[in-house]
C-alpha positions as CSV (number, residue, x, y, z in Angstrom):
1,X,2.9,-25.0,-39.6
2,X,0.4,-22.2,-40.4
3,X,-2.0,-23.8,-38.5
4,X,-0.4,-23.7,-35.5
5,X,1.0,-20.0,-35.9
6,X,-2.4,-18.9,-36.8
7,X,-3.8,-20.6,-33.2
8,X,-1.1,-19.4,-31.2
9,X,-1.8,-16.0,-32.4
10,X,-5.2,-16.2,-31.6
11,X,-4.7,-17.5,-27.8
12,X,-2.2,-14.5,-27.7
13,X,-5.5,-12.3,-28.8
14,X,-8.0,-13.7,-26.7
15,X,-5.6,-14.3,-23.3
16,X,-3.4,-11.4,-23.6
17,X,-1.7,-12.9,-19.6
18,X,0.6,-15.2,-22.4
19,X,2.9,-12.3,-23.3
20,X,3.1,-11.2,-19.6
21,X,4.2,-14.9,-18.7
22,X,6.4,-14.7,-21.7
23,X,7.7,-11.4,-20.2
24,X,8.4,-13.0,-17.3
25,X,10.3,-15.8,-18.4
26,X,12.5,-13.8,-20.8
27,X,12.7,-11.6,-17.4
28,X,14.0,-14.1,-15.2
29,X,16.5,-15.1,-18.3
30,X,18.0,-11.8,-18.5
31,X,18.7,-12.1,-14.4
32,X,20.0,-15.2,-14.5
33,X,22.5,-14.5,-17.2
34,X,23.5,-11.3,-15.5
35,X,23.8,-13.0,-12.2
36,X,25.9,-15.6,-13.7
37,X,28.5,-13.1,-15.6
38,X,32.1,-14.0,-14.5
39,X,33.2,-9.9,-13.7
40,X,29.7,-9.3,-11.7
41,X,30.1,-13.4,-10.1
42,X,33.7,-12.1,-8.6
43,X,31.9,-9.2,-6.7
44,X,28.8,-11.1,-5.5
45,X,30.1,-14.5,-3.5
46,X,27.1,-15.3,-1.5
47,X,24.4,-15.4,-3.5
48,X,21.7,-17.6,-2.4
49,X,19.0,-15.0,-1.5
50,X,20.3,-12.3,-3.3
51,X,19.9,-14.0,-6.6
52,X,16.6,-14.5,-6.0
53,X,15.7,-11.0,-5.0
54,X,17.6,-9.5,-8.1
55,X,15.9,-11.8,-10.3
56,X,12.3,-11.1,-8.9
57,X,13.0,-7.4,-9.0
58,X,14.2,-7.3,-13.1
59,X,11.1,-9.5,-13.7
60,X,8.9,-7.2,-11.9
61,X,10.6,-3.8,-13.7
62,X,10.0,-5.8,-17.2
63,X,6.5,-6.6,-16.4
64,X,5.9,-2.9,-14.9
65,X,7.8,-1.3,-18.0
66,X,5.4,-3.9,-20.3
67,X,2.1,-3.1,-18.5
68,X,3.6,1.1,-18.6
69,X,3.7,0.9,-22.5
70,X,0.2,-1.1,-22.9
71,X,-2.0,1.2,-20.9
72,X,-0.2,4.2,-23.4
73,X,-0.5,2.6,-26.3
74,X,-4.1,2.0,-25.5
75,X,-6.7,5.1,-26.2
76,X,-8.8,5.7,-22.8
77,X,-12.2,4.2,-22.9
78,X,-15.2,6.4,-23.9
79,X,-17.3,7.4,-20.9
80,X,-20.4,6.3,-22.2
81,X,-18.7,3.0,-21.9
82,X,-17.5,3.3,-18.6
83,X,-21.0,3.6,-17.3
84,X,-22.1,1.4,-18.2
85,X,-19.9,-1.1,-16.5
């Protein structure tokens, strides 16, 4: 069981796009159980492509807010580094 914690902590290291997919998933969770609330349900009867556009816009404010708080968290590159990229 350590093993496995241990290598999925790793591929979180190395590919760092698994917490932005996890971020999306928990994303499109938090529409769908909003979406699906009986007192919001009553005021939204027609919901075909509405869902879908409410969903995709609280998945893209969670990635945004996600990506926001990365970039400040992370000190700015050196500029010695930057040139030579």
């Amino acid at each position: 069981m350590v093993w496995g914690s241990t290598l999925t902590l790793q591929w979180v290291d190395r590919f760092a796009v698994i917490v932005y997919i996890g971020a999306g998933v928990l994303g499109w969770t938090a529409a769908q159980m909003m979406l699906h609330e009986p007192m919001l349900a009553a005021h939204l009867p027609d919901r075909g492509p509405l869902e879908i556009a409410i969903a995709l816009g609280v998945i893209a404010a969670v990635l945004l807010a996600g990506f926001l708080m990365d970039k400040r968290r992370r000190p700015a590159a050196p500029e010695s580094s930057r040139e030579a990229l």
